[in-house]
C-alpha positions in Angstrom: -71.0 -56.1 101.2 -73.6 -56.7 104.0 -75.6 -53.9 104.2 -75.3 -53.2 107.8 -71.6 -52.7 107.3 -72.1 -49.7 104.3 -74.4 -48.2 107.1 -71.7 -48.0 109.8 -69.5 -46.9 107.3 -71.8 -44.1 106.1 -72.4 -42.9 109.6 -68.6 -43.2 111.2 -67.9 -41.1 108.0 -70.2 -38.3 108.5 -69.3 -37.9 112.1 -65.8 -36.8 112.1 -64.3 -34.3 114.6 -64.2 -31.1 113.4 -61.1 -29.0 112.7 -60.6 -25.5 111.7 -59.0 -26.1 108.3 -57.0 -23.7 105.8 -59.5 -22.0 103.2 -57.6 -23.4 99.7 -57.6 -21.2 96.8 -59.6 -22.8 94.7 -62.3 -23.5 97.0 -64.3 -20.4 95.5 -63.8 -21.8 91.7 -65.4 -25.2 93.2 -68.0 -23.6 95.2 -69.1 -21.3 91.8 -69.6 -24.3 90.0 -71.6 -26.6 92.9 -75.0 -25.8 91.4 -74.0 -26.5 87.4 -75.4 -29.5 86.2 -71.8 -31.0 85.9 -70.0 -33.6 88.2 -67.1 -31.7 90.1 -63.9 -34.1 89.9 -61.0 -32.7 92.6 -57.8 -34.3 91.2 -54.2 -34.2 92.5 -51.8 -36.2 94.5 -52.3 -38.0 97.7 -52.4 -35.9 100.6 -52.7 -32.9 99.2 -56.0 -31.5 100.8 -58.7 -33.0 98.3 -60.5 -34.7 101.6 -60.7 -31.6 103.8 -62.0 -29.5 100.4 -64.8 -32.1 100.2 -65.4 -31.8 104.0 -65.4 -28.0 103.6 -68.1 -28.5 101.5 -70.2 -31.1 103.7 -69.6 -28.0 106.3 -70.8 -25.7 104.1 -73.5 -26.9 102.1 -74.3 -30.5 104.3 -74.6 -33.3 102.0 -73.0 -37.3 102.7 -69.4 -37.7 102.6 -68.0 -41.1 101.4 -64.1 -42.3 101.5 -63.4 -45.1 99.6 -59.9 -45.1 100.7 -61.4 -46.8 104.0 -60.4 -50.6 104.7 -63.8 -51.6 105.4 -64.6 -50.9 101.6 -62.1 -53.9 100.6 -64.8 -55.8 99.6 -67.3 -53.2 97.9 -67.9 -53.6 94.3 -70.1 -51.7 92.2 -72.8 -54.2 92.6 -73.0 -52.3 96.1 -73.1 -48.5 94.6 -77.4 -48.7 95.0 -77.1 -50.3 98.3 -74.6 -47.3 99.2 -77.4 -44.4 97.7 -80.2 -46.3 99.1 -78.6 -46.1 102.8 -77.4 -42.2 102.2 -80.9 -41.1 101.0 -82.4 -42.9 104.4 -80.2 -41.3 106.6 -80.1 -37.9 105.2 -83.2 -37.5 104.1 -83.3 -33.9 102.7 -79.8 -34.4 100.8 -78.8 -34.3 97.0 -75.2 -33.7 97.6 -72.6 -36.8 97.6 -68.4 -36.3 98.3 -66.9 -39.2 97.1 -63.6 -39.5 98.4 -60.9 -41.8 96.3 -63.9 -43.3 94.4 -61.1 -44.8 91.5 -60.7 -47.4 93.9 -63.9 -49.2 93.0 -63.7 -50.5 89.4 -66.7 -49.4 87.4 -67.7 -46.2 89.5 -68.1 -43.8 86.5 -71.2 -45.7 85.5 -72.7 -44.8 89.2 -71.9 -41.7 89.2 -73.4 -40.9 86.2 -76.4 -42.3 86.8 -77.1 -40.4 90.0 -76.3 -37.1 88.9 -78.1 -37.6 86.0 -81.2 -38.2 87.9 -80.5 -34.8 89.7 -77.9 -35.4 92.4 -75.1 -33.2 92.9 -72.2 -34.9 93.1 -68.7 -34.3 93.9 -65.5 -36.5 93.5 -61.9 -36.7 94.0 -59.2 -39.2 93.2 -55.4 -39.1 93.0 -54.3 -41.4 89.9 -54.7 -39.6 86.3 -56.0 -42.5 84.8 -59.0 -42.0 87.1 -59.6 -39.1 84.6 -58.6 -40.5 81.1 -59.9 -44.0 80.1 -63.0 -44.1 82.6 -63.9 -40.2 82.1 -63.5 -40.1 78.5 -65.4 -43.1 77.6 -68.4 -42.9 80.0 -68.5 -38.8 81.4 -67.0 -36.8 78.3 -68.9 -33.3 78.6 -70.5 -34.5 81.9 -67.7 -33.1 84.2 -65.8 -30.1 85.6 -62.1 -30.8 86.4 -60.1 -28.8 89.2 -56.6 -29.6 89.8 -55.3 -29.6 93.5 -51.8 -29.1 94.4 -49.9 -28.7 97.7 -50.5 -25.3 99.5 -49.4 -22.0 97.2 -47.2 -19.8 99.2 -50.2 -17.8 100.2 -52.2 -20.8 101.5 -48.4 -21.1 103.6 -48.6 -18.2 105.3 -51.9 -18.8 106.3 -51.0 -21.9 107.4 -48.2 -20.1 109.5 -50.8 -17.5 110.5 -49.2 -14.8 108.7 -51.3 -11.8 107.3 -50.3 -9.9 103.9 -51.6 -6.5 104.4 -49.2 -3.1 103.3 -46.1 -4.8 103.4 -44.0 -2.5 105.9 -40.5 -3.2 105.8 -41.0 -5.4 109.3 -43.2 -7.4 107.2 -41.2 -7.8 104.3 -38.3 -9.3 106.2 -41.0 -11.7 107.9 -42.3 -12.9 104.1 -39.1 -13.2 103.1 -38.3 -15.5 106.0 -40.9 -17.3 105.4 -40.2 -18.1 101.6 -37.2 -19.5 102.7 -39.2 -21.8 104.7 -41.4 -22.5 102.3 -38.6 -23.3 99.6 -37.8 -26.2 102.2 -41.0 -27.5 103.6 -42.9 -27.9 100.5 -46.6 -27.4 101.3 -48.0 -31.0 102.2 -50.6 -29.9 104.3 -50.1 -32.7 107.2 -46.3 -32.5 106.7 -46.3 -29.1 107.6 -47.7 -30.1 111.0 -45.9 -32.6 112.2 -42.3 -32.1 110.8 -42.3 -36.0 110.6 -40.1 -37.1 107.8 -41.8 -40.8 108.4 -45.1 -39.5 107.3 -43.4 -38.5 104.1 -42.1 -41.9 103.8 -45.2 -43.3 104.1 -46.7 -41.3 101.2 -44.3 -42.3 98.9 -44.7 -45.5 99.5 -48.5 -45.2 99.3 -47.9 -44.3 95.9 -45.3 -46.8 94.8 -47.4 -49.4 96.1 -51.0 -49.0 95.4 -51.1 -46.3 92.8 -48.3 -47.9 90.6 -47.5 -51.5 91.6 -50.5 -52.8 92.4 -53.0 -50.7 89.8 -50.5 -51.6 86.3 -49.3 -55.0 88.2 -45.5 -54.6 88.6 -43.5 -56.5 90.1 -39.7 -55.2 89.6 -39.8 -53.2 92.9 -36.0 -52.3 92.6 -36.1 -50.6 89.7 -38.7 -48.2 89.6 -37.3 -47.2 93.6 -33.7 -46.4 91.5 -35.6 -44.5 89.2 -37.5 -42.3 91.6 -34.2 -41.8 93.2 -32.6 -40.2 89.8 -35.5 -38.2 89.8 -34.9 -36.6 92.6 -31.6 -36.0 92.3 -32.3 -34.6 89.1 -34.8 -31.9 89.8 -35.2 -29.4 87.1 -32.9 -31.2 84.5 -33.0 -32.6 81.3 -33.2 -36.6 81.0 -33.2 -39.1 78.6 -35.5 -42.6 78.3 -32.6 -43.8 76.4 -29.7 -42.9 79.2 -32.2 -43.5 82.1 -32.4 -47.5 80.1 -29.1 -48.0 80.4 -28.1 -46.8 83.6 -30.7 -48.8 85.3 -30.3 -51.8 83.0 -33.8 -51.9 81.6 -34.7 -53.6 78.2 -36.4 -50.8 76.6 -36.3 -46.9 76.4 -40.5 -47.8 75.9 -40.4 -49.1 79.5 -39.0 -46.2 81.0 -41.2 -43.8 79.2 -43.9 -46.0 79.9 -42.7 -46.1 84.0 -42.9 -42.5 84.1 -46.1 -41.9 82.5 -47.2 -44.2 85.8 -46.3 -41.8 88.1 -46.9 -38.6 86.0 -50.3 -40.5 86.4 -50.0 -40.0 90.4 -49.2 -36.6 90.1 -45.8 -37.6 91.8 -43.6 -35.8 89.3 -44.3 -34.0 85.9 -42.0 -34.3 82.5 -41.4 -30.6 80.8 -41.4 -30.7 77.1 -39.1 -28.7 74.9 -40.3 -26.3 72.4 -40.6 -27.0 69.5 -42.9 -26.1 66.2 -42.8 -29.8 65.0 -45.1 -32.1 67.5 -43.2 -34.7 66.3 -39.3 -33.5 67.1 -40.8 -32.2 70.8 -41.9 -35.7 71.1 -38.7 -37.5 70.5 -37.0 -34.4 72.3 -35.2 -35.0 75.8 -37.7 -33.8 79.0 -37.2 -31.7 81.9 -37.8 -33.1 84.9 -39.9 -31.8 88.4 -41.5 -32.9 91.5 -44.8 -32.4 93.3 -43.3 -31.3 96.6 -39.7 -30.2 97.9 -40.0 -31.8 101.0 -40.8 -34.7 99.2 -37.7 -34.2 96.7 -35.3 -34.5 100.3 -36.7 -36.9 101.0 -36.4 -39.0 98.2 -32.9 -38.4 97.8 -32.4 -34.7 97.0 -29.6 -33.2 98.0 -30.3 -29.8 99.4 -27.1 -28.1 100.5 -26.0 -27.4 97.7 -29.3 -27.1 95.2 -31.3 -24.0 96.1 -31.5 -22.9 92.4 -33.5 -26.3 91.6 -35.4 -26.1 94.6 -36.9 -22.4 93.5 -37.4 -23.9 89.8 -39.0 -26.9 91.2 -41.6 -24.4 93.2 -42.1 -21.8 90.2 -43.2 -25.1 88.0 -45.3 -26.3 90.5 -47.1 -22.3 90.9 -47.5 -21.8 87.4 -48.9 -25.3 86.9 -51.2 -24.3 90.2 -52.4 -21.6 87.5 -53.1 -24.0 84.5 -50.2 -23.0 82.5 -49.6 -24.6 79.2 -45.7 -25.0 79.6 -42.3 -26.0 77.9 -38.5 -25.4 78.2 -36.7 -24.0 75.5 -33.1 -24.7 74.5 -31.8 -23.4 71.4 -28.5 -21.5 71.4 -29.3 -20.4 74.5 -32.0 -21.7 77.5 -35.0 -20.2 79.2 -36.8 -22.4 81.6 -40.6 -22.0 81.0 -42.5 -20.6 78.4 -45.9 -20.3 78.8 -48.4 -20.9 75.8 -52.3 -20.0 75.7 -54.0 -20.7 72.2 -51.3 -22.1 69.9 -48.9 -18.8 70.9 -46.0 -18.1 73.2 -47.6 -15.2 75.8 -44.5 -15.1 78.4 -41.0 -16.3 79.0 -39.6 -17.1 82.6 -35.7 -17.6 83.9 -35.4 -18.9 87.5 -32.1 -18.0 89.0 -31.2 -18.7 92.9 -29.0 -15.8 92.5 -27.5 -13.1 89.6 -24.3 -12.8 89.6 -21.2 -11.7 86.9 -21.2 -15.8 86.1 -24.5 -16.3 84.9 -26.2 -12.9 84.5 -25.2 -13.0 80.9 -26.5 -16.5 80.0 -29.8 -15.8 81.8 -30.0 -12.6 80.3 -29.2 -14.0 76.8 -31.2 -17.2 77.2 -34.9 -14.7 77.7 -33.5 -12.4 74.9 -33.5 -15.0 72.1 -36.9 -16.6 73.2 -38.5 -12.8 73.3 -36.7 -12.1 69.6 -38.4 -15.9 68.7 -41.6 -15.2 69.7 -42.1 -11.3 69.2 -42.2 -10.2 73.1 -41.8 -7.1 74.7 -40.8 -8.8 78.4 -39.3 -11.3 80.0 -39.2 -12.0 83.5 -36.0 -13.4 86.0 -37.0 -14.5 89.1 -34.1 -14.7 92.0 -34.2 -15.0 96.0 -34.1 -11.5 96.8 -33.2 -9.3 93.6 -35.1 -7.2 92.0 -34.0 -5.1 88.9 -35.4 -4.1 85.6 -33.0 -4.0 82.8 -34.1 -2.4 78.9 -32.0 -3.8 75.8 -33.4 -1.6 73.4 -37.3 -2.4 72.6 -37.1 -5.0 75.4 -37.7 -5.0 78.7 -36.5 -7.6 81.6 -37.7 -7.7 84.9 -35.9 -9.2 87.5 -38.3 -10.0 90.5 -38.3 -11.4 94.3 -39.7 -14.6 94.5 -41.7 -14.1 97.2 -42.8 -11.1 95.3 -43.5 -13.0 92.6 -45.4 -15.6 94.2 -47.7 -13.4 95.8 -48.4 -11.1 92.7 
């Protein structure tokens, strides 16, 4: 690229209008670790608010921000990289602080960016394709970076949003939270969906994704196929599936080419497979998955039918919150079923039902389902979380809680 172009790009980039912009969660565990020695990778799926944490931190700490995701870059290779510091060091002089934006668009960009920090730079990076963060980070950054996971807004960053304040939770304000969970269940938390209501822009991501992120990047070209299976995703939120079932009803050669589709956009952070539980790796391998996407309002619009699906939607957005928290998690289905268990150093710490609402046709089977799992794995408590109920319930040594979501959520 000419090099006047990378400077007008450099300096558009660094002068954009300011905003005031929701403070993300995990903008404290990033800022702790600015000063390590380490490169700071922000991963998660398009549009989820990895841009505005980087220009947070340009706010905060000044520095040069770079978005690769910008057209004029179509023709930057990494030939260019040196060009690109060269230029950022003469225009901000006293700087040592670079926010690469969507840098996984420019093949070969690992090497860069290990070269500048290693010379002292700090140097901060997001991207929102997995891969980004396998094959190029394992074989030129292993031990070399910090990872930090970003997902669409918790239920706390949506009542900031909404400019709601949790403070001693009168009975006024309960009813407001509660309303507002409801919402939540619904809107998902995009940040720029949750602005602008506009279902198009929703479209447009999706697309985005199909497109660049999985079309274009593994070179596909069968279009129709991976749109059906998207679709049955959607429509299948929080179940079971299998690659052999999903082969047939789309009419695809192999079981391998579905499992290999999905790992494509488990890459983009689109949607997430749940493994079962099980004490062979091998039989949880071959075992069917559970399946859950990156955003309800996303889910609708895919093809999610809401009317008559609540229960999925508030399993879809407990998955999504305890993977917010870095859970290790499975499903388990033996006699019975409990939707998540969570695992931390090789041993089953807590068991989770999700349940819309209890009532005499399911309370058993929930009930039952956390029972076994807490007889399997030696604990004391199990949690159900509902809508609005909230009950404990002791059978014998054990003890099940029965909790809000919104309480929940915000615990």
């Amino acid at each position: 690229m000419k090099e006047e172009i990378i400077r007008d790009i450099i300096i558009d980039q660094n002068n954009y209008p300011k905003k005031e912009f929701i403070e993300r969660e995990q903008i404290k565990e990033i800022i702790k670790a600015k000063d390590t020695p380490f490169i700071k990778i922000i991963s998660g799926v398009r549009r989820s608010g990895k841009s505005t944490i980087l220009k947070q931190l340009k706010e905060k700490f000044s520095g040069v921000y770079i978005n690769f995701d910008d057209e004029r870059f179509v023709s930057f290779n990494i030939e260019d990289f040196q060009k690109l510091y060269e230029l950022s060091i003469e225009l901000f002089k006293k700087n040592n602080l670079f926010y690469f934006d969507e840098i996984q668009n420019i093949s070969g960009w690992e090497r860069f960016v290990r070269r500048i920090s290693e010379s002292g730079e700090n140097v901060f990076v997001t991207g929102s394709n997995a891969t980004m963060l396998s094959k190029e980070l394992g074989t030129h950054l292993t031990g070399r970076y910090l990872m930090f996971n970003l997902y669409p807004f918790s239920f706390r960053e949506y009542l900031d949003f909404n400019k709601i304040k949790i403070s001693k939770l009168t009975t006024k304000e309960k009813v407001k939270i509660k309303e507002q969970f409801s919402n939540y269940l619904i809107d998902g938390g995009l940040p720029e969906y949750l602005i602008t209501k506009n279902k198009d822009y929703l479209r447009t991501l999706y697309e985005s994704i199909l497109y660049r992120d999985v079309m274009a990047r593994y070179n596909l070209n069968n279009e129709k196929v991976l749109k059906e299976l998207i679709y049955l995703v959607a429509n299948n939120l929080s179940k079971e599936i299998s690659f052999n079932s999903i082969k047939k009803t789309l009419g695809v050669g192999s079981a391998t080419t579905i499992s290999d589709y999905f790992s494509y956009f488990e890459n983009t952070y689109l949607l997430f497979l749940l493994p079962r539980y099980k004490y062979s790796l091998k039989t949880q391998i071959q075992s069917n998955k559970k399946l859950y996407l990156i955003d309800n309002a996303l889910a609708k619009q895919l093809g999610f039918n809401f009317s008559e699906n609540n229960g999925k939607l508030l399993e879809n957005q407990v998955f999504l919150e305890l993977k917010r928290k870095g859970y290790e998690l499975f499903y388990f289905q033996e006699k019975n079923e409990c939707d998540f268990l969570i695992r931390e150093k090789n041993k089953i710490i807590n068991a989770i039902q999700v349940c819309y609402e209890l009532n005499s046709n399911n309370k058993n089977r929930e009930i039952n389902g956390l029972i076994e799992v807490m007889n399997e794995f030696k604990l004391n408590e199990g949690t159900i979380i509902t809508l609005n109920q909230e009950e404990t319930i002791k059978e014998e040594k054990l003890t099940i809680k029965i909790i809000p979501a919104w309480k929940w959520f915000l615990n």
